[in-house]
N, C-alpha and C positions, 0 to 999 in steps of 0.2 A: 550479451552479458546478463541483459534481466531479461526474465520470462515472466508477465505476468498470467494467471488465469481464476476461471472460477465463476466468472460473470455470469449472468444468466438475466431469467426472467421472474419476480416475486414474487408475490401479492402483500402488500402496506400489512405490517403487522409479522413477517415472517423475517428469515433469517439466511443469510449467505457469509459462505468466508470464501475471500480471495486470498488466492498464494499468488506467491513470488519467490522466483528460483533463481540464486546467483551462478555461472558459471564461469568457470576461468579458473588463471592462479591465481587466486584471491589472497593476500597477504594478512587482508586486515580490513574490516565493514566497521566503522564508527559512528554514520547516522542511516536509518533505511527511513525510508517513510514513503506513506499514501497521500498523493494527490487526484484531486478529482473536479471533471472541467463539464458543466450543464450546458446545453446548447442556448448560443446567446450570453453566454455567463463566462467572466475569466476562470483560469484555474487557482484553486483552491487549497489550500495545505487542507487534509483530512483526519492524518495522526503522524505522529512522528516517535520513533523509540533511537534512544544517543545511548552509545557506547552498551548497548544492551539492556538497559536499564531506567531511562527517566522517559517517562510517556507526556505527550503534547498532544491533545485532540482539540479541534476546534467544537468551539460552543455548538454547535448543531449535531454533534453526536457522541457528546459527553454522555455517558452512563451507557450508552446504546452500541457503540464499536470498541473493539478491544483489537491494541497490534500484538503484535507478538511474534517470537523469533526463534527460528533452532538451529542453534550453530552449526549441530554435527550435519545438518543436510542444508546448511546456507539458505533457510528458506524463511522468509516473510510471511506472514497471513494475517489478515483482516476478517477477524470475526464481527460481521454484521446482524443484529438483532433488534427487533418492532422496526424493523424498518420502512420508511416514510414518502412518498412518494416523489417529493423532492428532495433525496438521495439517488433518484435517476440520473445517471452523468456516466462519460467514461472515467476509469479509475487508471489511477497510471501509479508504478512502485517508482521508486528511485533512493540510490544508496550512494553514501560517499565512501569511496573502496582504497586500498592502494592495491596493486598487481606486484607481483614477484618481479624483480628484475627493475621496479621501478621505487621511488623516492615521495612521488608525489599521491594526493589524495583527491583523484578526479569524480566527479558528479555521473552519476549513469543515469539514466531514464529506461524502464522497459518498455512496450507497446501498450496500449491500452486495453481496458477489457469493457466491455459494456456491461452495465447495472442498470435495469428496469424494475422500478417500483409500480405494479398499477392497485388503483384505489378502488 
């Protein structure tokens, strides 16, 4: 259902956007957000955008990550810039969806992407 990608390799000070691609009969996305998990470290809410519109980033990359959303291609993207070498982690998307045919509004996770910041 998710797809994330984008990940790569950086250098401290440069810039990456990850997408994320919803697929399915998608009815209805109400929350999407980026998660993101350091080795060693639990995971982490990173930004969150509700109902299209109210942004949540955590304190370590306020002013620095931007989420964002396009309905018409169901897609997520995390623009990341000055980026920090402890924003090295995999990044994982996840959306709270409802499906055609369905009543409920289940959680998804996509796969992860790797993000290397080197200094």
């Amino acid at each position: 259902q998710l797809q994330a990608f984008g990940g790569g390799l950086v250098q401290a000070g440069g810039s990456l956007r990850l997408s994320c691609a919803v697929s399915g009969n998608i009815v209805s996305i109400t929350v999407m957000g980026w998660y993101r998990q350091a080795p060693g470290k639990s995971r982490e809410l990173v930004a969150r955008l509700t109902n299209g519109v109210t942004t949540n980033y955590a304190d370590s990359v306020k002013d620095r990550f931007t989420i964002s959303r396009d309905n018409a291609k169901n897609t997520m993207y995390l623009q990341m810039n000055s980026m920090k070498p402890e924003d090295t982690a995999v990044y994982y998307c996840t959306a709270l969806l409802r499906e055609g045919g369905s009543l409920r509004f289940r959680d998804y996770w996509g796969q992860g992407t790797q993000v290397t910041v080197s200094s």
